[in-house]
Every structure is written in C-alpha cells, then in structure tokens.
C-alpha positions as CSV (number, residue, x, y, z in Angstrom):
1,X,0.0,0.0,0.0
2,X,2.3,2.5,1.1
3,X,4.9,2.2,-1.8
4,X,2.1,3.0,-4.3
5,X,2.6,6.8,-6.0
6,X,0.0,9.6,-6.7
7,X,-0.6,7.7,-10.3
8,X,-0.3,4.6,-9.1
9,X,-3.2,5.5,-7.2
10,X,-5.3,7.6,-9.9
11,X,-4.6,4.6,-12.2
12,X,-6.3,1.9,-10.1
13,X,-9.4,4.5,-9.0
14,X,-9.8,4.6,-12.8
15,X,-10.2,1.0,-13.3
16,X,-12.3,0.3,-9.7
17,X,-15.8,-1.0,-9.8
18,X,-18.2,0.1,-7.5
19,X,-21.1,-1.4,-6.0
20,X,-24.1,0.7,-5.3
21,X,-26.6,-1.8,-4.8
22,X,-28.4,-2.4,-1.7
23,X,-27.2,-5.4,0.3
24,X,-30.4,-7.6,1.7
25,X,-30.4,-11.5,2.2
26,X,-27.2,-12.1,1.2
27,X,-27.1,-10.0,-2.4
28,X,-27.1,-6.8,-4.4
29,X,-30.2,-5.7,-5.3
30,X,-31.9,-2.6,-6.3
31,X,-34.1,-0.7,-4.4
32,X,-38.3,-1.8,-4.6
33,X,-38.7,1.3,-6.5
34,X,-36.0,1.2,-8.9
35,X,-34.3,4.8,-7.5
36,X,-31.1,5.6,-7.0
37,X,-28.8,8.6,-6.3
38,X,-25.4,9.8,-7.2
39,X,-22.6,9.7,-4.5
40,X,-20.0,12.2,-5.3
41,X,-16.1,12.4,-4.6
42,X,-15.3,15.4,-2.3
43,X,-12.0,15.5,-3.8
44,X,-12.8,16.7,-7.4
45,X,-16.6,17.2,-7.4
46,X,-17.4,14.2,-10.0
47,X,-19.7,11.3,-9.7
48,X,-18.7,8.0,-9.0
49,X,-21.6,5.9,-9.0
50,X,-25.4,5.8,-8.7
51,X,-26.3,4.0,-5.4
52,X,-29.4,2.3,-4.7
53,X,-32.1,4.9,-2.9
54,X,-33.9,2.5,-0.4
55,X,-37.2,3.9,1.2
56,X,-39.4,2.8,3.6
57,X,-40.5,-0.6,2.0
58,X,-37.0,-1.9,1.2
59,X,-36.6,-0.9,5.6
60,X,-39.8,-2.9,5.8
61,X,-38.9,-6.1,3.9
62,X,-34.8,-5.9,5.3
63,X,-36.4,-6.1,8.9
64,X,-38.8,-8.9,7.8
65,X,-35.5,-10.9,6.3
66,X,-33.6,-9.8,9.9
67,X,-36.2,-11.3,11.8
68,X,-36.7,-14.4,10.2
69,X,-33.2,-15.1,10.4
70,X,-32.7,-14.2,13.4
71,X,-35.7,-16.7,14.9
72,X,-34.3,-19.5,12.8
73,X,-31.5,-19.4,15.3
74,X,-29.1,-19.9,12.0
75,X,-27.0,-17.3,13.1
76,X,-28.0,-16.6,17.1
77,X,-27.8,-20.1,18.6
78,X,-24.2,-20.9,16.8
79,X,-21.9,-21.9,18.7
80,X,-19.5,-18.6,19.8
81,X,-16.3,-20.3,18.5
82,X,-18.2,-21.1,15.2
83,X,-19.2,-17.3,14.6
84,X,-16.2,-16.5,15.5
85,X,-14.3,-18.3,12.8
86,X,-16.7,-16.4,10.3
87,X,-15.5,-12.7,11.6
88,X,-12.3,-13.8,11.9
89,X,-12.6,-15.3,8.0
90,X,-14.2,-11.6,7.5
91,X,-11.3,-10.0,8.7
92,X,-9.2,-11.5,6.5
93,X,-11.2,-11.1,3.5
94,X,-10.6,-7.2,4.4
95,X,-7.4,-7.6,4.8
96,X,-6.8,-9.3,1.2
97,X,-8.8,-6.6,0.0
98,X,-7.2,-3.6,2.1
99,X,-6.4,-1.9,-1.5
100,X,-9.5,-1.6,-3.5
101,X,-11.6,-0.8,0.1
102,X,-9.3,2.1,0.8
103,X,-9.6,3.5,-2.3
104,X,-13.2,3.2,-1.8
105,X,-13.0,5.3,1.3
106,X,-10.6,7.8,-0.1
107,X,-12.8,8.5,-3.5
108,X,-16.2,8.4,-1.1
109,X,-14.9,10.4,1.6
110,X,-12.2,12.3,0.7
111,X,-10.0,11.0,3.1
112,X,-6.0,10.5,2.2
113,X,-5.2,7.7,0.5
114,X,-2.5,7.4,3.2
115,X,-4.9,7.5,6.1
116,X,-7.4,5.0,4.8
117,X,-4.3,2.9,4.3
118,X,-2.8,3.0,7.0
119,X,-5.8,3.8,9.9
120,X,-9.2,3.3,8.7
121,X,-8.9,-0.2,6.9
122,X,-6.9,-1.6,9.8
123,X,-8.7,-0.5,12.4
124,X,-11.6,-1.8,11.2
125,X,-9.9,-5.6,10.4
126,X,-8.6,-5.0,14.1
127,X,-12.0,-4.5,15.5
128,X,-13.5,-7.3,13.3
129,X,-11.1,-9.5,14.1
130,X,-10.8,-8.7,17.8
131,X,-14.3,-8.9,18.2
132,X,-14.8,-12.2,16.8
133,X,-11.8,-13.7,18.7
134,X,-13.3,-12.3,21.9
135,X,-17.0,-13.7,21.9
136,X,-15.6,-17.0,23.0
137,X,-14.4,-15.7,25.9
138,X,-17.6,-14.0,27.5
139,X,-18.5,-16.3,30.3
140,X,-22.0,-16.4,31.4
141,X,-22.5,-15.9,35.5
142,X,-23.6,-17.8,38.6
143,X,-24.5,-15.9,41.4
144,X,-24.1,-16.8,45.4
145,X,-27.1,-18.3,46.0
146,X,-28.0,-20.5,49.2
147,X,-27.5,-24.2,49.3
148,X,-31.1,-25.0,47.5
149,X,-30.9,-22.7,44.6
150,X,-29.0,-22.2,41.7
151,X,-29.2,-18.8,39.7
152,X,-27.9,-18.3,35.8
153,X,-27.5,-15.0,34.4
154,X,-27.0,-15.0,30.3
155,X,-26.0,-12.6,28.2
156,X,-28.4,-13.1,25.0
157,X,-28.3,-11.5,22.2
158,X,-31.1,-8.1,21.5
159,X,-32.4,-9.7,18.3
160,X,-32.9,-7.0,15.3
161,X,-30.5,-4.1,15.6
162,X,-30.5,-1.5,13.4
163,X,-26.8,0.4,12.9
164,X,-26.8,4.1,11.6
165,X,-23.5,5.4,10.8
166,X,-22.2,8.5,10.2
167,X,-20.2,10.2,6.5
168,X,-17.0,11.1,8.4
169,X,-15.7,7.5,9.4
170,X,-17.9,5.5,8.0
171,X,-15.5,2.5,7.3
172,X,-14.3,2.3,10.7
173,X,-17.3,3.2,12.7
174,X,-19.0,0.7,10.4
175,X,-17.2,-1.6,12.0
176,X,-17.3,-0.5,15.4
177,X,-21.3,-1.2,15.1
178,X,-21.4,-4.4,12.8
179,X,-18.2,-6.5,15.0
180,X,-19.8,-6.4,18.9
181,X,-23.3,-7.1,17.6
182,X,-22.9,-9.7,15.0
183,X,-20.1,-11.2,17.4
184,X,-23.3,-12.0,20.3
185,X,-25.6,-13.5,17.5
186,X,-27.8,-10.0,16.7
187,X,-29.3,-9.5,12.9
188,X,-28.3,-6.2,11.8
189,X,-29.9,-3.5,9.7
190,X,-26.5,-1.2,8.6
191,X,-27.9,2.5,7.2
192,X,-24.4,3.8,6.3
193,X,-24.5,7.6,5.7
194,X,-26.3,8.7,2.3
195,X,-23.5,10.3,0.5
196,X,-20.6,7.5,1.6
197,X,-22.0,4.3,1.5
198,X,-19.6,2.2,-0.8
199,X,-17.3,0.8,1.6
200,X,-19.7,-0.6,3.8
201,X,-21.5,-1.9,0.8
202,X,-18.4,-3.6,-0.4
203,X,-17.2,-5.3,2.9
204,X,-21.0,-6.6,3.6
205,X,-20.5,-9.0,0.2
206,X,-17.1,-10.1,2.0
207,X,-19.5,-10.9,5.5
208,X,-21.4,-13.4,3.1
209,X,-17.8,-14.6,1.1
210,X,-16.7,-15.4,5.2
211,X,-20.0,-17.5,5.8
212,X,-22.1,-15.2,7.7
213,X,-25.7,-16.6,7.0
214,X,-28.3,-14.9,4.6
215,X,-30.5,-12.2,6.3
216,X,-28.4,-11.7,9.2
217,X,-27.0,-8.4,7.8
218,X,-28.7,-6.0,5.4
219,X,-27.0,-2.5,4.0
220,X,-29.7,0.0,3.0
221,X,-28.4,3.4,1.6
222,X,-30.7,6.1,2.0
223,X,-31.6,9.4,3.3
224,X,-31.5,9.9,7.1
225,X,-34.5,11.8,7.5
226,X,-37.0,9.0,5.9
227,X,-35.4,6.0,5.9
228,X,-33.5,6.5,9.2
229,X,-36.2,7.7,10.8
230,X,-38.8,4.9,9.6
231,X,-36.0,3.1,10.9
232,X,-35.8,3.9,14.3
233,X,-39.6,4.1,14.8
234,X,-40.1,0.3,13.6
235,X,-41.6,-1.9,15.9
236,X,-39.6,-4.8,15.6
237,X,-36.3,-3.4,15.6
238,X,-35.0,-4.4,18.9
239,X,-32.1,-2.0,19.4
240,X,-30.5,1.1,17.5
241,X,-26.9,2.1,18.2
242,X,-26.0,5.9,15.7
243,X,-23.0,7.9,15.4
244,X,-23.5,11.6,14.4
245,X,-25.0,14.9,15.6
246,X,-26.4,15.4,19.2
247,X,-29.2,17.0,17.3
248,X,-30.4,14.0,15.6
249,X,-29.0,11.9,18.6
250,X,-31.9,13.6,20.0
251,X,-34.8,12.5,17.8
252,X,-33.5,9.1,17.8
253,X,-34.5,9.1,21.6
254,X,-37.3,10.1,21.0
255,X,-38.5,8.1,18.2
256,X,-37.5,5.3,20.4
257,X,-39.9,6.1,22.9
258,X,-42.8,7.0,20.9
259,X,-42.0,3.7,19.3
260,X,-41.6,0.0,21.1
261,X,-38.8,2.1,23.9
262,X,-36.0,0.1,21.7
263,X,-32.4,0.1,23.2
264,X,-30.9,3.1,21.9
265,X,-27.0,3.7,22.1
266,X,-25.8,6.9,21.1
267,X,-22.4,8.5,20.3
268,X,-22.9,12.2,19.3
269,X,-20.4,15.2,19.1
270,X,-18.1,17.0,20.4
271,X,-16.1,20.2,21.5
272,X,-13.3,18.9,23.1
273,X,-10.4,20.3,25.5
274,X,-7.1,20.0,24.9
275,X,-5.4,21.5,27.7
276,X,-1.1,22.1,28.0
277,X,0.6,23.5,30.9
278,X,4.2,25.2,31.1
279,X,5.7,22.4,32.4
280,X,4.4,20.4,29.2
281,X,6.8,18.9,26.5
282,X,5.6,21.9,24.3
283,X,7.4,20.7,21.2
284,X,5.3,17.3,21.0
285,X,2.2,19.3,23.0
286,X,2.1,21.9,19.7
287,X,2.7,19.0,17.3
288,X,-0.1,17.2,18.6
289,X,-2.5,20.6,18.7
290,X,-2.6,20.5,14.9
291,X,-3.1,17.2,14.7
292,X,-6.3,17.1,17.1
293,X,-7.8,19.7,14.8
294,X,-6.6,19.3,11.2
295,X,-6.7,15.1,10.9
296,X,-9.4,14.6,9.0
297,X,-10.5,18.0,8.2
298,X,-11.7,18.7,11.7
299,X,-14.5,16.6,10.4
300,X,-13.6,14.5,14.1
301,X,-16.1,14.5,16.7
302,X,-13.1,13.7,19.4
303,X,-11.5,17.2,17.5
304,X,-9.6,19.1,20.3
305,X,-10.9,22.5,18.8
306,X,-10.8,24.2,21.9
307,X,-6.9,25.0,22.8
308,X,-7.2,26.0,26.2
309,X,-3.1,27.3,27.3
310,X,-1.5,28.4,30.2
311,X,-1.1,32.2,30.0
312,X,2.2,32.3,31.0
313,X,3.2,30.5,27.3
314,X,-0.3,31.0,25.3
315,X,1.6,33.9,22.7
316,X,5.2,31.4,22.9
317,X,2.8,28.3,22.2
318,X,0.5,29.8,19.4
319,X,3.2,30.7,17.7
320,X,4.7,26.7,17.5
321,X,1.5,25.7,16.6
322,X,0.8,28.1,13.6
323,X,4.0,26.4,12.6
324,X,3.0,23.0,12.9
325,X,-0.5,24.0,11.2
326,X,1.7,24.7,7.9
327,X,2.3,21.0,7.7
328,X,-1.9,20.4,7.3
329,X,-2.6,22.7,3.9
330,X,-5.0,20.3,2.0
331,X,-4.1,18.3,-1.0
332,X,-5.5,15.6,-3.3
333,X,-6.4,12.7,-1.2
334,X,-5.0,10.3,-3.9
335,X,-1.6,12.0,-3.2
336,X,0.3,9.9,-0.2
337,X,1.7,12.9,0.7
338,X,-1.4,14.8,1.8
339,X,-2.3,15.4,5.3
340,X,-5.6,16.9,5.1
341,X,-8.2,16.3,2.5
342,X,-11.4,18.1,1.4
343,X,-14.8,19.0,3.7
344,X,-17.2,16.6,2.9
345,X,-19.1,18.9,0.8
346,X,-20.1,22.2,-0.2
347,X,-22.6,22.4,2.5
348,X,-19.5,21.7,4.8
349,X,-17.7,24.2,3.3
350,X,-20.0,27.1,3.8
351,X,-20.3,25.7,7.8
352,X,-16.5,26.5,8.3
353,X,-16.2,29.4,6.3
354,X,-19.9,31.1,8.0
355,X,-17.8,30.2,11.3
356,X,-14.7,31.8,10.3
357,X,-16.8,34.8,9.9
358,X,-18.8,33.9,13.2
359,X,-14.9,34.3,15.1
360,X,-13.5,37.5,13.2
361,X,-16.9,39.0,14.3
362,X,-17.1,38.0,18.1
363,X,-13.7,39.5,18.1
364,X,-11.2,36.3,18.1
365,X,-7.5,37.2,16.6
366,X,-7.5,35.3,13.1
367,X,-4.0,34.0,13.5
368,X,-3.7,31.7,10.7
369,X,-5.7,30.0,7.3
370,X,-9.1,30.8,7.2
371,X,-9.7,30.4,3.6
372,X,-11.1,28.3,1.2
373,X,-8.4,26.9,-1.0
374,X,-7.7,24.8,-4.2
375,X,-10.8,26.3,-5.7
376,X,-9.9,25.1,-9.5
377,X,-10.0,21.4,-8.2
378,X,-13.6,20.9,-8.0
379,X,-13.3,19.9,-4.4
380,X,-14.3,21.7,-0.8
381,X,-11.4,22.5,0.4
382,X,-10.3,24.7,3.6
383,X,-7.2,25.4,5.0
384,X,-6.3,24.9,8.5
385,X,-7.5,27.7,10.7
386,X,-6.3,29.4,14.1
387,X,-8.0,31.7,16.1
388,X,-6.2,33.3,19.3
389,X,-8.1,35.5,22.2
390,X,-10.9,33.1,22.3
391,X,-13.3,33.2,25.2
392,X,-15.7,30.2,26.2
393,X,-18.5,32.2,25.9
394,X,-18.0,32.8,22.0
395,X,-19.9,30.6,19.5
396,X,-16.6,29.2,18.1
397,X,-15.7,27.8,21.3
398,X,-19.2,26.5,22.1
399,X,-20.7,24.9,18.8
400,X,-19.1,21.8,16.8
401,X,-17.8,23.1,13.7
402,X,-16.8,20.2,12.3
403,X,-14.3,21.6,10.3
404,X,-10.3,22.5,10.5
405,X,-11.0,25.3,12.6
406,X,-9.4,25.5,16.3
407,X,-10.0,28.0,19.3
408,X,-7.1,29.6,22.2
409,X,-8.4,30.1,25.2
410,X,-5.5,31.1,27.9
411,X,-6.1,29.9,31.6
412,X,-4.3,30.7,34.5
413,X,-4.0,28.0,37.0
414,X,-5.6,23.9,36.8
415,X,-8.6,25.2,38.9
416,X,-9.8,27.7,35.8
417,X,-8.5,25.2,32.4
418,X,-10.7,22.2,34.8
419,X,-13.9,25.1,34.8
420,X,-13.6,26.1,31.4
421,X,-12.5,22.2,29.7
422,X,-15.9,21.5,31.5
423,X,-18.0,24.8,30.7
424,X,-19.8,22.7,27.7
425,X,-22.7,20.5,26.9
426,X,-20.6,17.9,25.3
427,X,-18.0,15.4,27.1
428,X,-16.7,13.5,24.5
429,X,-12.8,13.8,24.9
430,X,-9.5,15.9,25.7
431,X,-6.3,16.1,26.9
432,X,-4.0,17.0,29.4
433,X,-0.3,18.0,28.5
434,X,1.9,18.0,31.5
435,X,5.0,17.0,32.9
436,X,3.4,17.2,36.7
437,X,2.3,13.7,37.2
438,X,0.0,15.6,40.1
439,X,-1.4,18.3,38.0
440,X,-1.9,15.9,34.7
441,X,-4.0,12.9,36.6
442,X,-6.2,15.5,38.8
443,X,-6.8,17.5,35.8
444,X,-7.7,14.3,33.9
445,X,-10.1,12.9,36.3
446,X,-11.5,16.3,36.8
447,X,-12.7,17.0,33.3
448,X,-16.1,15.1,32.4
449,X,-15.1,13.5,29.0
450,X,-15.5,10.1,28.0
451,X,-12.0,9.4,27.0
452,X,-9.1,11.7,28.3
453,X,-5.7,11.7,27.1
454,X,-2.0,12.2,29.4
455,X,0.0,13.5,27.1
456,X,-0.8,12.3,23.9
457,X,-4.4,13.2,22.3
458,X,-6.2,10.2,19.7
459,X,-4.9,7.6,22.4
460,X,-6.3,4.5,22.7
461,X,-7.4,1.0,20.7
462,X,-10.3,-2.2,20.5
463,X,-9.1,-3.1,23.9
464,X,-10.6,0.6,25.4
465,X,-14.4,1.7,25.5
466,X,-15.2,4.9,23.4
467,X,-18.1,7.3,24.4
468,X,-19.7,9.8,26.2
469,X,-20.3,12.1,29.0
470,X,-23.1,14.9,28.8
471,X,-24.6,15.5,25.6
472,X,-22.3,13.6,23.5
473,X,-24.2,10.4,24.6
474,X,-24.1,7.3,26.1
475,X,-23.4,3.4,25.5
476,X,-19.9,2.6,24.2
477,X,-17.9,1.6,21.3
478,X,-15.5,-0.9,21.3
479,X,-13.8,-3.1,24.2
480,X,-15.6,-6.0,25.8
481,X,-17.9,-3.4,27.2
482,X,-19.6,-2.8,23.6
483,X,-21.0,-6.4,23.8
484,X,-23.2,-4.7,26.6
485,X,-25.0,-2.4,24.0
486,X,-25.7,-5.3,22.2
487,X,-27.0,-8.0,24.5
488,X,-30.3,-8.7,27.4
489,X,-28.7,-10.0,30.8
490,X,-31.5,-12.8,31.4
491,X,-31.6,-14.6,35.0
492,X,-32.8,-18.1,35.4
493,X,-33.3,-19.0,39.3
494,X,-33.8,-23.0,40.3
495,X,-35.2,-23.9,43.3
496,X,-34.5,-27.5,44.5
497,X,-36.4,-29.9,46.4
C-alpha cells in the first residue's frame, strides 16, 4: 500500500468498480422502487456511481428478512467459537482486499489515501477480528445463592438491531457497530451515511464470502431523515446504536420512545479540550495541537478545537503551533503525501467558512488559514484555521464546527483550564499535557469527558471503550464493554427440592 505513487493510485481509481446496490439476504439488489442517487467524490466534485435509494419498504422487507433469520436461530444459537471463525474469515477477507476498500473510502470520503491505508482499513480488520476472537471468551454468570438454589445470568443477544453510521468515518465506525453485535448473535440492519456508502456496501458482500448466513445483515443506503427515521420508529427493531450529531442523537431518543422504547446507544459530538501546561513537553504538546484539529479535516467529533493554554506560554505556544498547522494545507487525497483532504461537501464548506466569519466577528484574533483553498479542483477544500483571544463564551468555542478550525483560550491556573475544559454540553474527549504527574492525573479525572488523554491526544485501541459524558451520549464503542449495547442480561433462578 504505502509504496504506491499519486498515479499509481489515480490509475487503479480509474479502473475500480463500484457497488451501489443495496445489500439484503445475502445479495445486491436494487431498491423496490428502482431509485437511486449519485454519490460524489469530495475531492474533485465528479460522480462516481449511482447507489441504490432504499425507502421505507425496502426498511420494511430488510427487517422482515432480519427477523426471520434471526428466529431461525441460523446465526444466534451458533456456537461462539463457530461465529467466530466467520469474523475472523471476515477479517481477512478485508485484509486481502485492504487496497481496493481504501480507495473506496478515499474517493467516497475524501480521506487520504495514506490514512485510509494506514488507519481506517486496519482498524476496522482490528475490530472485526478482535471482536470475533473475543466472543468465546464471555463467560455467562452464577451468582451466590443459598444451598437449595441455583441462579444463571446470560448474556443473550437483542435480536434485530439497526446500525446508523455517520459520512466522516464511516468504514471504521462501520465496524465499530457491525463486529460487537454480529459477534453476540444480533441481525443487523446497517444504514451507512447517504452520501458514503460504498465501503460498507463492499465489505457486507465479503461478510457473506466469510459465511455469515443470509438475512443476518442488510446494508440500505438512503436518506436519514425517511429511511433513518422509519428506521428507528419500527416496531420490531430491537435495538439502535448511531454515530452523528447530538441533534439527531436527540430525535433518535425520541423516536425510540414514541415507538416500542427500543435500546438506543448513542455516540454524538463534540467540543473537546485540549489542555497544555508550562511544564508540558511543548514541542510534541504543539505537534499534537494541529493534529487534534486538522486530521481529517476537523470533520472528528473527538477534534480538540478548543486550545485551552496556560497564559504564562499562550503567545510562545500559538506561535509553534501556527507552525505545525503549515504541515496540514489540503491536497489531493490520492496523493500519499497529503495530510488533510477536502470538507465533505459544499454544505461543509460554507459551515466552516460562515464560522470563520462567526470568530472575526465575536472578536477572536484570526491567526492563521481561514480560507477556502484549491478552488480550481472541483473539491471543498479549507485550510487549516487558528483563532487566538478566544473566550468560552463565543460561539466558536461552544458549537461543533466540524471543520479545521481551532479556538485559544489562555487559563491561569488547573482550577480555571478544569472550569472552562468543563463549561460545555458535550464530554466526549481531551487532553492534558503536562509533565506534573500531580497536576496531569487530577486535571484528567476532573474533566467530564468520556475518554481523556496524558499527554498524547487520539490515544487509545479495541481493547478501550469509546463514548460519552453529557450530551455527546451514552453506551460505548469498542472493548468487551460494547457487547453490553448489544445483549439482554437474562436470569434463570432454580429452586431445588
């Protein structure tokens, strides 16, 4: 993968076929009504393929399939060592197809060709793979009872799940979803974003190449606001786990209780902290400041966009960073040499560039980027943006941008970066730079994020859960602990004679 040039690369995306077709009982097919819609490369503006437009009866008859499979016990009563010698077989089937399926993500998503290499399809053979080896090794439970009882608690699986995943990661949170809950024996319904849908199309045909049974996973692309919501409002959906916008997050709640009160796990957005000291290494701190923001376009929800630096070193420490930015100006993602790729869309685009506006008018110092760039392309791109003078009160600091834009705030002591880290409705993640083993672990426990980082920020693998705190949602992702979004604790109790 990583030996492959900028042609190299244009020369194989020129010869890839894609697969738009909705994925139900265990083949492509249309959509019931025959529609379809483009999905279009961020990076150059240009269609790739028409994609199957599922509605509301397509949702209908998927759930039917789901549910007969999942009754038949084909799939939910194997054995745990036998499914997991079919995700493990899945894994690999990624694996030997790690080429083609990142240059599905890069084209769909705009991503770098070198991240989708070298992050995106591993992590998501990782968390196949380490899903699948695990599920053999979740023990049921019996309790202390007294000597004429016996009690058995069992993890069973939900039944029906439906899976919404979001446009920014949708190969790897794709996976995050699919591995826990086909791994304890659910039937899943995968709505992958609308406008990036082809990598989860193409690795659902590999589940059915690895032996996973007909009808236990369907992939409907569609539009969120009918089909996800017809979704999440079904009656015999069981359980719905969706990665996006606290907004929508929202309405999913919602829907679930004016529906059959399905299980509903939520991962939402962010505004996260990323908080350095004096005493921090401030060479690797400023390093890692750009790259909190700029990887993937800002388009993170873990994004440290808030900066929040100790006074004493804020002007010192903007300055390194504004020189680390310089390493994050966007290119073409099928370069390997790009860093930072295009917004998503144009819709995107206008978002960061209405919020560039948004700072320079609060009053926030523009101190680097804040333009569009590489408008002759045909893509959306933006250039990494700084803003310095930033108070918590302005809307830059408050709202997710979702973009490559990042906000200094200066603090004065652990007791005000702590206040101002949790001044927010989200609590998703941060960090902590510091070289006080003290100051770094109470400032880490002290801030109300799911995940927090000691110096480093994008820590963490499969082995750790991902979620969380506030308004950025609940249930996790990954680790053993995401088998408990997917699964019904059941107790049994004996009496003897």
């Amino acid at each position: 993968m990583l030996d492959k040039t900028k042609q190299d690369w244009t020369s194989l995306a020129a010869e890839i076929e894609f697969e738009g077709r909705a994925f139900i009982n265990g083949r492509y097919q249309d959509a019931l009504a025959g529609e379809t819609r483009p999905t279009m490369s961020p990076g150059d503006g240009q269609k790739l393929t028409d994609v199957a437009n599922c509605g509301t009866e397509d949702a209908d008859n998927a759930v039917g399939i789901a549910r007969s499979a999942f009754e038949s016990g084909v799939w939910a009563d194997m054995a745990p060592a036998d499914r997991k010698m079919v995700l493990v077989r899945w894994a690999e089937l990624i694996e030997e197809n790690a080429d083609e399926i990142a240059l599905l993500e890069c084209l769909d998503v705009g991503k770098p060709i070198a991240d989708t290499t070298g992050v995106d399809v591993p992590s998501a053979i990782r968390t196949i793979r380490w899903s699948g080896e695990a599920i053999d090794k979740v023990y049921d439970e019996i309790p202390p009872t007294p000597a004429n009882s016996l009690a058995l608690v069992q993890r069973l699986p939900l039944g029906v799940v439906a899976a919404i995943v979001p446009w920014n990661f949708p190969l790897s949170t794709t996976a995050w979803k699919l591995a826990p809950s086909l791994a304890t024996g659910n039937s899943v319904i995968l709505k992958p974003a609308s406008n990036t849908p082809l990598s989860a199309l193409r690795i659902a045909g590999l589940a059915s190449e690895a032996g996973l049974p007909d009808g236990v996973l369907q992939v409907l692309p569609g539009p969120g606001g009918s089909l996800g919501r017809h979704l999440s409002l079904h009656e015999d959906i069981d359980g719905l786990t969706f990665t996006g916008s606290t907004e929508i997050g929202k309405q999913l709640m919602i829907y679930s209780g004016e529906s059959n009160l399905k299980r509903t796990f939520l991962e939402l957005g962010g505004k996260s902290p990323n908080i350095v000291f004096a005493d921090a290494d401030l060479e690797k701190a400023a390093l890692f400041a750009a790259i909190a923001v700029f990887y993937n376009g800002g388009q993170t929800c873990t994004a440290g966009t808030r900066l929040i630096v100790e006074n004493s070193i804020r002007e010192k420490f903007v300055e390194m960073v504004v020189e680390k930015s310089r390493n994050w100006m966007p290119g073409h993602p099928l370069d390997p040499a790009t860093t930072m790729g295009p917004m998503i869309d144009a819709a995107q685009l206008k978002t960061v560039a209405d919020y560039v506006g948004i700072g320079q008018e609060e009053g926030a110092s523009l101190m680097f980027g804040g333009k569009q760039v590489m408008t002759d392309s045909g893509g959306c791109y933006h250039e990494p943006t700084i803003f310095d003078g930033v108070n918590n009160n302005m809307r830059i600091a408050r709202e997710e941008i979702f973009g490559p834009v990042m906000s200094v705030i200066g603090f004065d002591d652990a007791e005000e970066a702590v206040q101002i880290a949790n001044d927010s409705i989200f609590g998703l993640a941060g960090a902590v730079w510091s070289n006080n083993i003290n100051t770094a672990h109470k400032v880490a426990r002290a801030v109300r994020v799911g995940t927090m980082g000691i110096n480093n920020y994008f820590g963490g693998d499969i082995t750790v859960p991902f979620g969380g705190f506030k308004q950025s949602g609940n249930g996790r992702d990954k680790s053993m602990h995401a088998f408990d979004d997917y699964t019904e604790l059941k107790t049994t109790w004996i009496e003897f004679d």
